[in-house]
C-alpha positions in Angstrom: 97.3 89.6 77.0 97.4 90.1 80.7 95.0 92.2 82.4 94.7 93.2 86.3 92.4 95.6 87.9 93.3 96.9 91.7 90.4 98.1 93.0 88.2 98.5 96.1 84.8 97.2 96.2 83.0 101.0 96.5 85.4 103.0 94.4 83.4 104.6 92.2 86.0 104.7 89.7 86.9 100.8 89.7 83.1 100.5 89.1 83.2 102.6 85.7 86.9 100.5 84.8 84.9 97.4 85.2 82.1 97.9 83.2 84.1 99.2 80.6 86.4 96.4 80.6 83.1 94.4 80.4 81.7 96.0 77.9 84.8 95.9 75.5 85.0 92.0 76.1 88.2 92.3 77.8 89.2 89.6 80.1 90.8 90.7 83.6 91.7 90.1 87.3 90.3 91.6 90.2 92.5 92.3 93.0 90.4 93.6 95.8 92.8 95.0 97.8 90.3 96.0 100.7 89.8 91.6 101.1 93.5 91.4 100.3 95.6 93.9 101.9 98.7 92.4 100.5 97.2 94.0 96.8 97.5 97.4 97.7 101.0 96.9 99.3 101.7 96.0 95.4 99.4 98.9 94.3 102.4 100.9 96.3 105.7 99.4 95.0 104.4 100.5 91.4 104.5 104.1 93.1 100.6 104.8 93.3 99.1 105.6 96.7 95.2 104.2 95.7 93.2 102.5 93.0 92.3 101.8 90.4 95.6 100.8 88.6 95.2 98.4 85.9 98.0 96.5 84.7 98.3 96.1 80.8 100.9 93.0 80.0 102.7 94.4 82.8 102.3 98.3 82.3 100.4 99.9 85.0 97.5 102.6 84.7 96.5 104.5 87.1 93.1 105.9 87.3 90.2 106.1 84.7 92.8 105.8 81.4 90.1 103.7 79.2 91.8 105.3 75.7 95.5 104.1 77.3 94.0 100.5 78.2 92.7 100.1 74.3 95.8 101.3 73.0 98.4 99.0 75.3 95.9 96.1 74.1 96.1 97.3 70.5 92.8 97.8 70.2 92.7 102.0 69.9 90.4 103.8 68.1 87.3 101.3 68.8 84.0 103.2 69.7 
């Protein structure tokens, strides 16, 4: 299982994906893409204009989708 979360350091957003992802026990990546421009040029080619977009085992997300994360992991339905 492959997780990656583009995000920017004061995106409110982000913030709330990764404490969910924390809470849940659900390993990830950060890509900063304000340190690493070259991120959100990725963030782009997937067709999104901003973050967050998290990329499930290579299906992106875009936005605050926390039901759509648990079910690409197999893990809908947990509370």
């Amino acid at each position: 299982m492959s997780v990656i979360l583009y995000s920017k350091p004061h995106c409110l957003e982000c913030n709330v994906l990764k404490r969910f992802l924390k809470d849940y026990r659900i390993s990830y990546e950060v890509r900063d893409c304000t340190a690493h421009p070259e991120y959100l040029d990725e963030v782009k080619k997937m067709g999104f204009l901003g973050v967050p977009v998290t990329v499930v085992n290579g299906t992106p997300v875009q936005g605050l989708q926390p039901d759509r994360i648990l079910e690409l992991l197999g893990r809908e339905g947990e509370a």
